[in-house]
PyMOL commands that place a pseudoatom at each C-alpha (Angstrom):
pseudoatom trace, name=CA, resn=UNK, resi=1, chain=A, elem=C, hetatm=0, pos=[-49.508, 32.160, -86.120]
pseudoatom trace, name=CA, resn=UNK, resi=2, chain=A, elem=C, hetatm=0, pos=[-52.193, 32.436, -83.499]
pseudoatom trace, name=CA, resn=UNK, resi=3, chain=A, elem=C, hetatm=0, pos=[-52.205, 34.644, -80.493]
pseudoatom trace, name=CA, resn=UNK, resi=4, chain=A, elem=C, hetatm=0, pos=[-51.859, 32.318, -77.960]
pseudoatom trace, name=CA, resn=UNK, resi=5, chain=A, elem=C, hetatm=0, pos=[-48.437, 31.023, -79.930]
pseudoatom trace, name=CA, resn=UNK, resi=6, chain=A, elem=C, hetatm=0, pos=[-47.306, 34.362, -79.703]
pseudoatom trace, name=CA, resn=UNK, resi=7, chain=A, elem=C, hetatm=0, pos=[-47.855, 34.857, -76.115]
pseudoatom trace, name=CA, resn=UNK, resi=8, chain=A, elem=C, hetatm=0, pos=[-46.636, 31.869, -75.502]
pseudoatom trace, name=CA, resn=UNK, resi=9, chain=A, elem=C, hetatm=0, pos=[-43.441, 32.464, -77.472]
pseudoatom trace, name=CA, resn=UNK, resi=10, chain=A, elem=C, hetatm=0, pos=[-43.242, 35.776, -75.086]
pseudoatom trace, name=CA, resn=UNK, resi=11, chain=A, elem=C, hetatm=0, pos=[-42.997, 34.154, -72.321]
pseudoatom trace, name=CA, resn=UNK, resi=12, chain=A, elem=C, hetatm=0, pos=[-40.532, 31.304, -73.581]
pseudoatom trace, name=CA, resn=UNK, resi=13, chain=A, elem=C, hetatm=0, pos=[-38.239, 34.331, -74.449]
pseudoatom trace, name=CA, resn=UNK, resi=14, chain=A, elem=C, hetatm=0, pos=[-38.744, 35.817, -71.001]
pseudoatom trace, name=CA, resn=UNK, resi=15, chain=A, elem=C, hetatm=0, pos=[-37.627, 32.674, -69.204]
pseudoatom trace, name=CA, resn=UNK, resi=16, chain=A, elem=C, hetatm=0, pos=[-34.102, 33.198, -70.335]
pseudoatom trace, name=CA, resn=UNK, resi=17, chain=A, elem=C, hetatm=0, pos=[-32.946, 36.197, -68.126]
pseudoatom trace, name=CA, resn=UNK, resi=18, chain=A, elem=C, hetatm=0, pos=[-33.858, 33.427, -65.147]
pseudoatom trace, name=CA, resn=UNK, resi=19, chain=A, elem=C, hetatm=0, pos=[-31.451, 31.468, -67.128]
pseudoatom trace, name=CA, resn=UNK, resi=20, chain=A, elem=C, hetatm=0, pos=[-28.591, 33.319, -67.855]
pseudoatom trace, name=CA, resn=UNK, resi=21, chain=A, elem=C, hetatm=0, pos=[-28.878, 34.960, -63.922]
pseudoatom trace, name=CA, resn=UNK, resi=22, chain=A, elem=C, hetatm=0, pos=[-28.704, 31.222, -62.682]
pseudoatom trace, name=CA, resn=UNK, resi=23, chain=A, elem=C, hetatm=0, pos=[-25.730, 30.698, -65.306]
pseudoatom trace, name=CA, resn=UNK, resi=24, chain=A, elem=C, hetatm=0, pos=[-24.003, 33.926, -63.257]
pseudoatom trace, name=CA, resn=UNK, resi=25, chain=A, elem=C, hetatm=0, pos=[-24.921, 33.017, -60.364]
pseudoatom trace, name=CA, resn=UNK, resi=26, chain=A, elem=C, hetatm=0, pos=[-23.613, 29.353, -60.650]
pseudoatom trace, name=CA, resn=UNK, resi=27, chain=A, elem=C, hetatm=0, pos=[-19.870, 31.590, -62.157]
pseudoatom trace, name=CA, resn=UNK, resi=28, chain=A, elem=C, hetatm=0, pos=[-20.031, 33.432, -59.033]
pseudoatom trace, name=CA, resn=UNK, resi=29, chain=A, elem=C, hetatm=0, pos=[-20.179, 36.474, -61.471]
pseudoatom trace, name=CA, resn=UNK, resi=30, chain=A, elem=C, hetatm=0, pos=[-22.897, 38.058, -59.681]
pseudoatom trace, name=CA, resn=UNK, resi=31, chain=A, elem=C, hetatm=0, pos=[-21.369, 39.665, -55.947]
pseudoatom trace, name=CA, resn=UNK, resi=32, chain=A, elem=C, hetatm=0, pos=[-24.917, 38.610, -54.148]
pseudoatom trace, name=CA, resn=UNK, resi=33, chain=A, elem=C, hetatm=0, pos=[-22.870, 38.065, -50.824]
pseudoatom trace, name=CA, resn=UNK, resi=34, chain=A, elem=C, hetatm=0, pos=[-19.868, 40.470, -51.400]
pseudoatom trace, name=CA, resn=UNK, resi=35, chain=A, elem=C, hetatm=0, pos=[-21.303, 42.969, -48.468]
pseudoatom trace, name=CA, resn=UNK, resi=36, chain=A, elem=C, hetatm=0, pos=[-21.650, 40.127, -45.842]
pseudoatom trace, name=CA, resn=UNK, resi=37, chain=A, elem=C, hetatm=0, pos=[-18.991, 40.704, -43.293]
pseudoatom trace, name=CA, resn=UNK, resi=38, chain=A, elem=C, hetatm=0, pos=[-18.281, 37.205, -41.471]
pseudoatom trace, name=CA, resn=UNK, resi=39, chain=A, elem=C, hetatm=0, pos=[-18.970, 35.391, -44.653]
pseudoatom trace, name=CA, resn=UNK, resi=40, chain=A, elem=C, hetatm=0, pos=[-16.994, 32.297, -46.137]
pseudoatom trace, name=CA, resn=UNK, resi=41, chain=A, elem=C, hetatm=0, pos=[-15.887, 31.807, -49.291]
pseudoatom trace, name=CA, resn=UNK, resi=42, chain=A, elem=C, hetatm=0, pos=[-17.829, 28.358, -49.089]
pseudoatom trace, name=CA, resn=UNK, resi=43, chain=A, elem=C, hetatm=0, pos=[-21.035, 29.997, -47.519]
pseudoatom trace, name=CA, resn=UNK, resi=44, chain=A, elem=C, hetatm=0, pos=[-21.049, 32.730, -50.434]
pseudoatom trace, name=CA, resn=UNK, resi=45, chain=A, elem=C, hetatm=0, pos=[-20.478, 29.879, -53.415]
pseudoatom trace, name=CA, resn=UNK, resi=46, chain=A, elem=C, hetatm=0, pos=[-23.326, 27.914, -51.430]
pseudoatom trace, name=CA, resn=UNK, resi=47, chain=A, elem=C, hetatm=0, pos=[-25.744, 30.608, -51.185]
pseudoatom trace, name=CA, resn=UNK, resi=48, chain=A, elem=C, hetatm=0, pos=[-24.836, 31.369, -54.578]
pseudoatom trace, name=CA, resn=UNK, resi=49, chain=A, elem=C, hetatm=0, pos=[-25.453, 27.874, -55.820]
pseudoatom trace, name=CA, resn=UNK, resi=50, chain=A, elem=C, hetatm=0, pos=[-28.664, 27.671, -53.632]
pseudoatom trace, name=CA, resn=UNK, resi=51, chain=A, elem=C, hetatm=0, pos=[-30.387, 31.081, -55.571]
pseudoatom trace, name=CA, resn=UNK, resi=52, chain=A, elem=C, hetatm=0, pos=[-28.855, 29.716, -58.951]
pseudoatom trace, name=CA, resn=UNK, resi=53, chain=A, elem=C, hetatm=0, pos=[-30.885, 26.905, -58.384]
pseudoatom trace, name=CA, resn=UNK, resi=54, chain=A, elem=C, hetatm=0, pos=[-33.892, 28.657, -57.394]
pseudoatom trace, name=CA, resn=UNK, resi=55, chain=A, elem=C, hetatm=0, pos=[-33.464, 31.071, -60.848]
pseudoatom trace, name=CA, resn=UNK, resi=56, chain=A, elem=C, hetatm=0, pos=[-32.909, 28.092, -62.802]
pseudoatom trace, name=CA, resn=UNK, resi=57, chain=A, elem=C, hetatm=0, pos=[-36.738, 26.916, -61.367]
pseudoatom trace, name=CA, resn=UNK, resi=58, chain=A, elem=C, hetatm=0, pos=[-37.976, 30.121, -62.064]
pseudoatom trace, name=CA, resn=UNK, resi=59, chain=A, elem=C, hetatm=0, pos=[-37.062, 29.876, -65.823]
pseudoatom trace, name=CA, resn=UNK, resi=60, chain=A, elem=C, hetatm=0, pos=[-38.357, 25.841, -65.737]
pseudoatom trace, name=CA, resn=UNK, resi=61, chain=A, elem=C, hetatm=0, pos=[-41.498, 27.453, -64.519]
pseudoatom trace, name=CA, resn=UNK, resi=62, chain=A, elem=C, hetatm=0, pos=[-41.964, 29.908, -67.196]
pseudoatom trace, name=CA, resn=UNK, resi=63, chain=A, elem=C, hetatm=0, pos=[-41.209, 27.701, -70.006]
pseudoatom trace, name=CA, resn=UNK, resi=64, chain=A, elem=C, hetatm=0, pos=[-43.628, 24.827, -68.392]
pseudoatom trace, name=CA, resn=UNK, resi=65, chain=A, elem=C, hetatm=0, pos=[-46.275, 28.322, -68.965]
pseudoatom trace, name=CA, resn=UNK, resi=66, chain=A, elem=C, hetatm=0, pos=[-45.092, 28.763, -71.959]
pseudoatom trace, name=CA, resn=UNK, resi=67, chain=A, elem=C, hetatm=0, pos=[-45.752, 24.954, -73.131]
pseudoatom trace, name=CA, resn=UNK, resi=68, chain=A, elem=C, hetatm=0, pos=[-49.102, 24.944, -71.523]
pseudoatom trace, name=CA, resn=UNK, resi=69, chain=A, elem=C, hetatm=0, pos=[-50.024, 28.428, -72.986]
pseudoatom trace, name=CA, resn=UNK, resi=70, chain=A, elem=C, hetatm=0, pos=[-49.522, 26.797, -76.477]
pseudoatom trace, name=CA, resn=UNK, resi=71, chain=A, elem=C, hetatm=0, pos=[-50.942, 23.852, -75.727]
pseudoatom trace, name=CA, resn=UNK, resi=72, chain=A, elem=C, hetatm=0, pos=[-54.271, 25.061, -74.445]
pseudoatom trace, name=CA, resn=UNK, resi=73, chain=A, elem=C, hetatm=0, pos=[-53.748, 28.432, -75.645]
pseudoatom trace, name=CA, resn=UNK, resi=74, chain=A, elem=C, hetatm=0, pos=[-58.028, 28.186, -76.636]
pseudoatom trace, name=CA, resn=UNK, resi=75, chain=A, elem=C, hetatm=0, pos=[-59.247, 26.599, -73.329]
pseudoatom trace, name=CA, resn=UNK, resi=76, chain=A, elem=C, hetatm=0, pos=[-59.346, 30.316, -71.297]
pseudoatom trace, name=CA, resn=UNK, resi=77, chain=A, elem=C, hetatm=0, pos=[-60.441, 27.824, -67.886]
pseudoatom trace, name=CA, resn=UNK, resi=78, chain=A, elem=C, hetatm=0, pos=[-57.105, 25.960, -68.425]
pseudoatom trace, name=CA, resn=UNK, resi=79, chain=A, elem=C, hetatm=0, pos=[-55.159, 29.236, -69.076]
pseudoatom trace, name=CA, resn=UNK, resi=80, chain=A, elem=C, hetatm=0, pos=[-56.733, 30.654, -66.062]
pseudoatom trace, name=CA, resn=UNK, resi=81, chain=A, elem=C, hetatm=0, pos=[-55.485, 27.724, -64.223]
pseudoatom trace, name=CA, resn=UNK, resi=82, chain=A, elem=C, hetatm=0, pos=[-51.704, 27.501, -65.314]
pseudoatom trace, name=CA, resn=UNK, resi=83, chain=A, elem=C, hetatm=0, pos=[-51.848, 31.084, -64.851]
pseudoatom trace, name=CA, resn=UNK, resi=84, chain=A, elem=C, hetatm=0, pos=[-52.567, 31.210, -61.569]
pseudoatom trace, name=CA, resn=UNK, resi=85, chain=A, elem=C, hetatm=0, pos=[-50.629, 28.145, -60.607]
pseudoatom trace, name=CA, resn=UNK, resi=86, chain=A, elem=C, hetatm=0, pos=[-47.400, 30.147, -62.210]
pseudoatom trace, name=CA, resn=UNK, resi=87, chain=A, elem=C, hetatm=0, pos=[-48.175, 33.065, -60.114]
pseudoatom trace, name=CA, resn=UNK, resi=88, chain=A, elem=C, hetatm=0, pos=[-48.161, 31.177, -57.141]
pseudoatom trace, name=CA, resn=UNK, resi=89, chain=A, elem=C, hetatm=0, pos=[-45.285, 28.851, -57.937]
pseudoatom trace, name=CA, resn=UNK, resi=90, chain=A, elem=C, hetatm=0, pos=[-43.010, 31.615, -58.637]
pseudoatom trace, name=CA, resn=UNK, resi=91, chain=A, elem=C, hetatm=0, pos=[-43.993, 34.379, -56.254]
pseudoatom trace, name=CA, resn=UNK, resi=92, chain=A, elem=C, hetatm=0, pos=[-43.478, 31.384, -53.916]
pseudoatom trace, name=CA, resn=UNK, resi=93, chain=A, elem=C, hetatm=0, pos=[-39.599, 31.030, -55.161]
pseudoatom trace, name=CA, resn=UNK, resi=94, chain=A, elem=C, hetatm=0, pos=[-39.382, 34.439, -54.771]
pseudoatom trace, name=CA, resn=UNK, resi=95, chain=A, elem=C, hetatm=0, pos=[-39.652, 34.285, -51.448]
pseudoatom trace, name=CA, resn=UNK, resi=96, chain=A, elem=C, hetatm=0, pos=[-37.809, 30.809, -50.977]
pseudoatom trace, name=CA, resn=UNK, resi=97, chain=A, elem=C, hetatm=0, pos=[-34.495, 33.397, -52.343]
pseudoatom trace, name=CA, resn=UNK, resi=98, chain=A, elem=C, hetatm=0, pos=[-35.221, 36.231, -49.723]
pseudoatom trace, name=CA, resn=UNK, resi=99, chain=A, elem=C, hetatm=0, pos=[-35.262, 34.016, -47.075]
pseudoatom trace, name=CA, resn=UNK, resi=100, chain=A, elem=C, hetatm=0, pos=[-32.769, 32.469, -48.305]
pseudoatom trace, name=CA, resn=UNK, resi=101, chain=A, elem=C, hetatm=0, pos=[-30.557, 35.615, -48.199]
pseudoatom trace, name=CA, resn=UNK, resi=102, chain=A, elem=C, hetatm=0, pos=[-31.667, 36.889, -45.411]
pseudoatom trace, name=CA, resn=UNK, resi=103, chain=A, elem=C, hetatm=0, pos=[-30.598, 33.500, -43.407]
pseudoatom trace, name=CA, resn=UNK, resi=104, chain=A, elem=C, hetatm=0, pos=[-27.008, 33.810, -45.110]
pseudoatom trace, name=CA, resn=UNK, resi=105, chain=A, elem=C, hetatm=0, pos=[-27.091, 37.433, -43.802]
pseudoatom trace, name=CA, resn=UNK, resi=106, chain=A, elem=C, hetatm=0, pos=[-27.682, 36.523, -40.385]
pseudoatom trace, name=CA, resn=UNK, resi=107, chain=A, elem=C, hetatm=0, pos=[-25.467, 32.876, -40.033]
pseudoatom trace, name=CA, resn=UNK, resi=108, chain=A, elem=C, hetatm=0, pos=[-23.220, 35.383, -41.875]
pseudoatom trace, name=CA, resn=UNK, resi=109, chain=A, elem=C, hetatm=0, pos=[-22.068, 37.902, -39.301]
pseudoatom trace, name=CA, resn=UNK, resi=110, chain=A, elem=C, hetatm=0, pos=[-23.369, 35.835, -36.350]
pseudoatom trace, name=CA, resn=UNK, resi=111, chain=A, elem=C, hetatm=0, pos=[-26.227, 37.454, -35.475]
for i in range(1, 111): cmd.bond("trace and resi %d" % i, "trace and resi %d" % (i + 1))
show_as sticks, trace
zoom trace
């Protein structure tokens, strides 16, 4: 197995915590709006359903690196590339699910 399988294999496994968060998420196992005071049952399953969907592009991102990293796994330009793009795509999501919260929190206790 080559290097680049490996890695790529890595970050295939890595993608499922995104997964299985977005599963818990999507439950409402995970409490992310049990401290908002003001708060709906129907605003907490929404913004719980709106950050299970962005975890579940998180993980869609890392496998689509993972694909491309054994795909192209001896092109280091291309690597570079979908590296890069991954960083930005997900760092991006990242902050798509703060501001996300951080809107709940405020249309939450009517601030």
């Amino acid at each position: 197995m080559q290097p680049h399988h490996v890695a790529a294999l890595v970050f295939a496994l890595m993608a499922l915590p995104a997964f299985v968060t977005a599963g818990w998420l999507g439950a409402g196992r995970l409490p992310v709006a049990g401290g908002s005071r003001g708060m709906t049952e129907g605003r907490r399953r929404a913004l719980d359903s709106r950050l299970a969907r962005l975890m579940r592009m998180v993980g869609v991102v890392m496998l689509a690196m993972a694909a491309g990293l054994a795909a192209w796994g001896g092109d280091d330009t291309r690597v570079l590339a979908l590296a890069a793009v991954m960083v930005l795509v997900v760092n991006g999501l990242a902050v798509a699910m703060l501001v996300t919260v951080f809107r709940a929190r405020r249309d939450g206790t009517g601030g």
